[in-house]
N, C-alpha and C positions, 0 to 999 in steps of 0.2 A: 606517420599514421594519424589517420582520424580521430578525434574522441569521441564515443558514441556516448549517448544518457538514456540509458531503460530506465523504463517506471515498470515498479511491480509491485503487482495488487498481491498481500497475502493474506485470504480467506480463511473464517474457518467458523466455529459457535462455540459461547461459553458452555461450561457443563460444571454442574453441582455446584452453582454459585451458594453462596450464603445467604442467607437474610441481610447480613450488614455489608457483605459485599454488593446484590446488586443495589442496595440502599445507597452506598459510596457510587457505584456507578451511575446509578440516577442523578444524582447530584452532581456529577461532573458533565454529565449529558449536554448540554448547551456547546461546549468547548469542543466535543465529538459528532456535532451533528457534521450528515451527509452532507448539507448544504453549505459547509465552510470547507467542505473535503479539499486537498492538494497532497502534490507531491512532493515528500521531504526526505531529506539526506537520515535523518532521525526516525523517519514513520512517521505518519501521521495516523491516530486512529479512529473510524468513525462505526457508531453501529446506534442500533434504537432497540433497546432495551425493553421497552414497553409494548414495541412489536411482536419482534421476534428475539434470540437468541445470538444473530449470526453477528458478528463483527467486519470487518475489510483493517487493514493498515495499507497505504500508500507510500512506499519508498521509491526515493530519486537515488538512482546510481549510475557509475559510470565507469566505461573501461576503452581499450582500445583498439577490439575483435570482435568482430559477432559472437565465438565463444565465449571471451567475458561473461554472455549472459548469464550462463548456466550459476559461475562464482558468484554474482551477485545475486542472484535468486537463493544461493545457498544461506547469503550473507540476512540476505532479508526475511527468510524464513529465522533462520536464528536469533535475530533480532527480538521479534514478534515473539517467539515462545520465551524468551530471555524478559520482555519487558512484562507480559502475562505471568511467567513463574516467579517473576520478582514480588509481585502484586499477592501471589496464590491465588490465583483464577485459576481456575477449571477451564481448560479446552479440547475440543478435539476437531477432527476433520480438518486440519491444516494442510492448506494448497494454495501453491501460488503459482499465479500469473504471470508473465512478464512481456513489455513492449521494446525494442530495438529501434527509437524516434528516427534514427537515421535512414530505417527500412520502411515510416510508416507515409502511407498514401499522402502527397498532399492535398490539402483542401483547395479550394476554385479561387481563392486571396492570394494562397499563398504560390500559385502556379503564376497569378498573373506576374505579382511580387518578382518572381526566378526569372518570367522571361523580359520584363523589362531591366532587368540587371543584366543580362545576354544579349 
């Protein structure tokens, strides 16, 4: 069998932060911004605080079925509330995403790439 790697985005917004929580989050803000965003076997988590509310986490997972996915979506949702109630953050609206790399479109590089290999 194949190994496939989904990424999967899990969404959602803090709720009833503290004063000293989102203080603590501000200050780790740099480390979180969108602009370093990737995908990790750990999560990765980015959000702007100073915006809006909302957060993302980015996990890299892997299995060896396109049903796979549904497990690791569980795996990465769980994550996500695990590392937030670790913390005691407030969240809600938790929903995740997930991608199947092996089903997704190639881009016009990576087509040329496949058929000079063929």
């Amino acid at each position: 069998m194949t190994k496939r790697t989904f990424r999967i985005m899990v969404r959602g917004s803090f709720d009833a932060l503290t004063d000293e929580q989102r203080a603590e989050l501000r200050a780790a803000a740099a480390e979180h911004d969108v602009l370093r965003a990737e995908f990790t076997e750990e999560g990765h988590l980015t959000y702007d605080l100073a915006a809006r509310p909302f957060f993302t986490f980015r996990f890299l997972e892997h299995g060896e079925a396109e049903e796979d996915v549904v497990a690791a979506s569980v795996r990465a949702e769980t994550a996500a509330e695990l590392w937030l109630t670790d913390r005691g953050y407030g969240y809600k609206n938790l929903k995740s995403q997930a991608q199947d790399m092996t089903l997704a479109a190639l881009g016009a590089r990576q087509k040329q790439e496949a058929r000079r290999k063929s």
